[in-house]
C-alpha positions in Angstrom: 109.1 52.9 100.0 112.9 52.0 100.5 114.9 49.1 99.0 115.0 47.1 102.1 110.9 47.3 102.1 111.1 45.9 98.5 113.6 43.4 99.7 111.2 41.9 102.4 108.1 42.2 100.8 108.5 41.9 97.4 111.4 39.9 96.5 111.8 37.6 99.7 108.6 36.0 99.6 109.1 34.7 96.9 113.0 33.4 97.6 111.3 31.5 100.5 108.5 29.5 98.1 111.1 28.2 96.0 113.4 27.5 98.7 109.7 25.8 100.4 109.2 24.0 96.9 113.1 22.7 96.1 114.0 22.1 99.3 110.6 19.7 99.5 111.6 18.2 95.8 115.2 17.8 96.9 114.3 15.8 100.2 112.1 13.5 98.7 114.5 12.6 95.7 117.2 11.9 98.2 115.8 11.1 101.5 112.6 9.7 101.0 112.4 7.4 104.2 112.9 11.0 105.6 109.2 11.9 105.3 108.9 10.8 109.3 108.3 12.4 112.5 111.0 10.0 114.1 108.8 8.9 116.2 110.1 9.1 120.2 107.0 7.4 122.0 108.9 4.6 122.9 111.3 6.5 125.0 108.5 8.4 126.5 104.8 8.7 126.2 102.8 10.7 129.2 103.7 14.3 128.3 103.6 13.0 124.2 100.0 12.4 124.9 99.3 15.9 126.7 101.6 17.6 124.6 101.2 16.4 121.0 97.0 16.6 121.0 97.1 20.1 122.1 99.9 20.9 119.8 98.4 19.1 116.3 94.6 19.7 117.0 94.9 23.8 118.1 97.4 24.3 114.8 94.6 23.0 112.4 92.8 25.6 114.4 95.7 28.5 114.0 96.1 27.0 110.1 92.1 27.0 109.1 92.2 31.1 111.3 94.8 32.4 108.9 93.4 30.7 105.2 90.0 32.6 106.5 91.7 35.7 107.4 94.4 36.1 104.5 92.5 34.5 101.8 88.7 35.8 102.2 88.2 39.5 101.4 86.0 41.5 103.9 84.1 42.3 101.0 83.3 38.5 100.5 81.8 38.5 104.6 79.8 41.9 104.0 78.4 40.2 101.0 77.3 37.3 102.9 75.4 39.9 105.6 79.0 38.5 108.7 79.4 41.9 110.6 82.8 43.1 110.9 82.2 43.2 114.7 81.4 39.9 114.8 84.1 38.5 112.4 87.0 39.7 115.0 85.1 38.4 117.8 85.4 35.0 116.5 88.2 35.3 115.2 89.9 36.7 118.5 88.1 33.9 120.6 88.8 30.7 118.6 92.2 32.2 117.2 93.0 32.8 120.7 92.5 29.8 122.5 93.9 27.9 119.0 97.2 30.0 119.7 97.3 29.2 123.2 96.9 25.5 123.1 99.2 25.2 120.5 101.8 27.2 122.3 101.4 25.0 125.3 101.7 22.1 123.6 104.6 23.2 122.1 105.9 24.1 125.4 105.2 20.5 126.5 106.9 19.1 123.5 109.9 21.1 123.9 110.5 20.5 127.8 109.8 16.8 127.1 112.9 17.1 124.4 115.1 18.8 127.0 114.6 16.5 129.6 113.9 13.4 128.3 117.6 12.1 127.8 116.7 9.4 124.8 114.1 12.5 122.7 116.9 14.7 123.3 120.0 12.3 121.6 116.7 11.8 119.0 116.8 15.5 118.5 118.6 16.7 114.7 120.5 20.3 114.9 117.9 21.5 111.9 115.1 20.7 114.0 117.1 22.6 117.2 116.8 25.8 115.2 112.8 24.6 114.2 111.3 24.7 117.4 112.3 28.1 118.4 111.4 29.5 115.0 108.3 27.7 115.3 107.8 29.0 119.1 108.6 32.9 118.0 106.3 32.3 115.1 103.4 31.5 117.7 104.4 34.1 120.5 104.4 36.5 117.4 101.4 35.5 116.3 99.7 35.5 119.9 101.0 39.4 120.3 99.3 40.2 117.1 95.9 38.7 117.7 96.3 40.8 121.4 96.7 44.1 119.5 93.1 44.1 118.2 91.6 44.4 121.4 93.3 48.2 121.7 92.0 51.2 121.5 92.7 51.2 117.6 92.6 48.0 116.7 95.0 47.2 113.3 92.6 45.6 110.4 95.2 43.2 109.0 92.4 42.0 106.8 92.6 45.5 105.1 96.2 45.2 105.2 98.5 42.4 105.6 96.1 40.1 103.4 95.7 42.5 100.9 99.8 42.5 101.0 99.4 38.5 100.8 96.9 37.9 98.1 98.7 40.5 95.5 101.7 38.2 96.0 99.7 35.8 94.0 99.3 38.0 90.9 103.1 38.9 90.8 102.5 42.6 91.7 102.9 42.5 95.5 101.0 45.1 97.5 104.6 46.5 99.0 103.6 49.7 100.8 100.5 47.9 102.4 102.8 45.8 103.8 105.3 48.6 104.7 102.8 50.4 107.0 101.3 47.4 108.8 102.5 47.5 112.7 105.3 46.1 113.7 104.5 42.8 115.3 102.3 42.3 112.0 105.9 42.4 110.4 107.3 40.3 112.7 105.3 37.6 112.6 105.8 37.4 109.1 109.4 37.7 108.1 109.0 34.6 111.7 106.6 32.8 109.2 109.0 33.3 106.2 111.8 31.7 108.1 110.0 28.6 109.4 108.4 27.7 105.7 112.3 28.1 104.5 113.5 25.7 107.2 110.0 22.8 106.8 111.4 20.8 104.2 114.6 20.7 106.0 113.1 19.7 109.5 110.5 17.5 110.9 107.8 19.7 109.9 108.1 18.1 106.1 105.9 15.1 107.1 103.2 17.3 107.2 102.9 16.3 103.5 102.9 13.0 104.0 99.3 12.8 105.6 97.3 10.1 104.8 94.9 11.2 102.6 94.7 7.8 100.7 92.8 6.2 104.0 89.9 8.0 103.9 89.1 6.4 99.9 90.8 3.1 100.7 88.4 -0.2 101.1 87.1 -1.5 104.8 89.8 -4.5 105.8 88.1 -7.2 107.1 89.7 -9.0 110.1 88.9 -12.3 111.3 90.3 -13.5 115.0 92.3 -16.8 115.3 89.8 -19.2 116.5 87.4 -18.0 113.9 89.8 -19.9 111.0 89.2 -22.9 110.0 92.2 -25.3 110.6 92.6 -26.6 107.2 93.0 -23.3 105.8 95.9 -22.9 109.0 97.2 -25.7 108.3 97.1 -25.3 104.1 99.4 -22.1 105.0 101.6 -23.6 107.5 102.1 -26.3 104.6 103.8 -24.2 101.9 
């Protein structure tokens, strides 16, 4: 194990949570209205409807593929009588057509920012950089889930998410991490850079989801001519 090994995958890692974490803090304290996607429907919405479904809906996909994968030993599926067989065959299938729909909707998103003349003015430099991060992170990504239909198929479960989970006792697995193919690598130190540019992009109103709808009280709503016209008129009064 070198010193640029140690670098990447024991030291860096880490540089990129607080960066994740500060960065976040520092964006809310000073540019709270900030928390937006900028929305650009009103300059054009046929390829925002193609492009933004597939985009949102396969990365909850992608997301929910790597917390399974990275966070839930293969000891935990044995225990629970999942064959291993059967765990990368979902995994490849759903993972697979999550990556792909998200890529082309990212695609769509992208060639509607190019040639849409009002998106693209709309367009900050940070999130310039973002979307081919975020593209590369996918493609990466994509290449990796390929790889396990070889002839010998890389176990990243026995690898790169051992690698991942030490990192939360403080003692990361460096070696593990060190020996995992290349794209493996790749698609990490891609990952890294995008969570080190989020809370400086569009990507930061991710946190903003409305979580407080799903607990908040039914609205009534009542149509016009259902009023009565004193009460109209009461309000018309003050």
């Amino acid at each position: 194990m070198n010193h640029l090994h140690t670098a990447l995958w024991g030291i860096l890692p880490y540089l990129v949570a607080t960066l994740l974490v500060a960065g976040t803090a520092w964006r809310y304290r000073y540019d709270r209205f900030g928390f937006t996607t900028r929305s650009s429907q009103l300059h054009e919405s046929a390829l925002l409807r193609i492009g933004s479904p597939l985009f949102h809906y396969g990365l909850l996909f992608v997301i929910a593929g790597h917390i399974t994968g990275l966070l839930i030993p293969a000891s935990f599926t044995e225990y629970v009588h999942i064959h291993e067989w059967l765990y990368h065959a979902n995994a490849l299938t759903i993972g697979g057509v999550a990556g792909l729909a998200t890529t082309a909707g990212l695609a769509i998103l992208i060639y509607r920012r190019l040639t849409v003349r009002a998106v693209r003015h709309a367009t900050r430099r940070s999130d310039r950089l973002m979307y081919p991060v975020l593209l590369c992170v996918l493609l990466a990504g994509l290449a990796a889930t390929a790889t396990t239909t070889s002839a010998h198929p890389y176990d990243y479960r026995q690898g790169v998410a051992v690698w991942f989970r030490s990192l939360f006792t403080f003692a990361p697995d460096v070696p593990v991490m060190a020996h995992a193919p290349f794209v493996y690598q790749l698609h990490t130190l891609l990952g890294m850079a995008l969570f080190a540019l989020w809370p400086f992009s569009r990507l930061v109103h991710a946190f903003t989801a409305p979580v407080g709808y799903l607990g908040r009280p039914y609205i009534v709503y009542r149509s016009r001519a259902t009023a009565r016209p004193e009460s109209r008129g009461a309000g018309l009064s003050e």
